[in-house]
N, C-alpha and C positions, 0 to 999 in steps of 0.2 A: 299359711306358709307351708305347713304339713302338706294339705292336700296337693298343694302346687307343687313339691317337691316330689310328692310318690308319683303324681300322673308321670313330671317330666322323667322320672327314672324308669317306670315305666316304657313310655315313651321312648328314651333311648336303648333300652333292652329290646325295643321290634325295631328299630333300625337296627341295633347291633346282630340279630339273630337274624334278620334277611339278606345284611349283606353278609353272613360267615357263611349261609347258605348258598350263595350265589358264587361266591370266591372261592369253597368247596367245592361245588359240582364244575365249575369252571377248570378251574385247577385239572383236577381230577381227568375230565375230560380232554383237556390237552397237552398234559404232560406226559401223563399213563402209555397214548401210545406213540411218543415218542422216545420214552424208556422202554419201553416195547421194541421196538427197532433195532434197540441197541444190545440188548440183553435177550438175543434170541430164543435161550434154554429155558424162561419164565414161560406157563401158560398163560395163553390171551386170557381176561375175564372173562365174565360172563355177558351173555348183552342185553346192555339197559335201554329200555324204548327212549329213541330222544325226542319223540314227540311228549312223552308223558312227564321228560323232566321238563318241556318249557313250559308245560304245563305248569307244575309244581312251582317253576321260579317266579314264572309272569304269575303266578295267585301269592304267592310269597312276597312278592312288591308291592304288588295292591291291596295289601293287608298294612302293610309299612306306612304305605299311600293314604291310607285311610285312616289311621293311627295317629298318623302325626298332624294329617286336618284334624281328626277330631279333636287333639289335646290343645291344639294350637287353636281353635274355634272356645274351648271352654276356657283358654287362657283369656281371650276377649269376651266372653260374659263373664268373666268374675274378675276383670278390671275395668267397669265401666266407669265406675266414679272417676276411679285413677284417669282413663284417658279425657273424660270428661275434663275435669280440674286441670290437665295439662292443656287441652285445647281453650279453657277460659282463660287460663292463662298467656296462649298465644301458640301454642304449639299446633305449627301446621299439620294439613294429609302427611305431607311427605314426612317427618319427622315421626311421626304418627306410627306410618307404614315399614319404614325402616326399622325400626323402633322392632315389632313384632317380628318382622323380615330376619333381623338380624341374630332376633333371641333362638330365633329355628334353625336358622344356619348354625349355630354354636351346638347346638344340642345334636342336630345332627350330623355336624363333622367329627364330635366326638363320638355318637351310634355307629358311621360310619367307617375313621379309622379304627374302632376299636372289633366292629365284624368283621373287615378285611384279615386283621388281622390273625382274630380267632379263625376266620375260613379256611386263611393259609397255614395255621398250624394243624389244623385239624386235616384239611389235604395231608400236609408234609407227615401226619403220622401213618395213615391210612397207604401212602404210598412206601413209607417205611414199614410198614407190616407186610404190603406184598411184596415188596422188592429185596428185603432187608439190609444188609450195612452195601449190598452193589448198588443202593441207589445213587451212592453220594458222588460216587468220580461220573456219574451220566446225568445229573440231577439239573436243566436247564437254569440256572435261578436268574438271570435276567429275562424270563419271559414268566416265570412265577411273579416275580415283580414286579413285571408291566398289568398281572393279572391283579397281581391285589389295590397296584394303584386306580386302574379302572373298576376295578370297582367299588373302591371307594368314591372315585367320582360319581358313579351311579347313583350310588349313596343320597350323596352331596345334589346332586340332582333334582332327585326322589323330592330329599327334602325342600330343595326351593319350590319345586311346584306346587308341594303340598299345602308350603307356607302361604302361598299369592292370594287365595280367596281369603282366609281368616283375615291377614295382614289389611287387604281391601278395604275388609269390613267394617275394620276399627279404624280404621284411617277416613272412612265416608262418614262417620257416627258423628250426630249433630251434638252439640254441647251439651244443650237443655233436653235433649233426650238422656243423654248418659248421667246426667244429674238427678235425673228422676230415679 
């Protein structure tokens, strides 16, 4: 139960840290210069390759991507008996699949809201450092909003597809195999 418990924390700390990454450079990139617009007398920043951040984001996901197949793969070898014993007992695929399906969706709607979140305060400081207290009466927040809700959906995403093969696996597993 240890082990099970550090991977999943684990595990939700690289969802949480891809998407506060995502939600960040998001943010950042479309608010920035439309506080910019407003606030004339600010200098522009400096300029950031945006090739180089989709770079960063899209490696930043498939790190997440890969993460959470991996944990969710060792979650299904180290319950073989357990799925094993519920399928002699009657528990179908589907029951099976869901089953794993769901425990990933949990884990990463919480990785998920909880990077948006950090994303968007971490944006909202950074643009408070350059803007300072003039940020607040120009400060978009229902498109900040819309920002961090997308990306938690992304999130949320991420994680279902990451879930579909493990999930698969354990849900195809023949009985008397998993007993063994």
């Amino acid at each position: 139960l240890r082990v099970r418990m550090g991977r999943s924390l684990l595990t939700l700390l690289t969802i949480a840290m891809a998407i506060a990454f995502l939600t960040d450079i998001w943010a950042s990139r479309v608010i920035d210069p439309q506080i910019q617009t407003q606030l004339p007398n600010i200098a522009p920043p400096d300029a950031v390759s945006t090739q180089r951040t989709i770079w960063l984001l899209s490696l930043s996901l498939l790190v997440c991507l890969v993460g959470i197949t991996n944990a969710m793969l060792m979650s299904v070898m180290e319950r073989y008996r357990e799925i094993g014993t519920m399928k002699c007992l009657g528990a179908l695929d589907s029951f099976i699949l869901k089953l794993f399906f769901l425990e990933s969706l949990c884990l990463g709607s919480v990785g998920a809201l909880a990077g948006a979140l950090l994303g968007f305060l971490l944006a909202l400081l950074f643009l408070l450092h350059r803007f300072g207290s003039a940020l607040w009466p120009v400060m978009p927040w229902p498109e900040a909003a819309s920002i961090a809700a997308a990306s938690a959906a992304i999130g949320l995403l991420i994680t279902a597809a990451a879930a579909l093969f493990p999930a698969w696996q354990a849900a195809r597993m023949t009985p008397v195999a998993a007993m063994r």
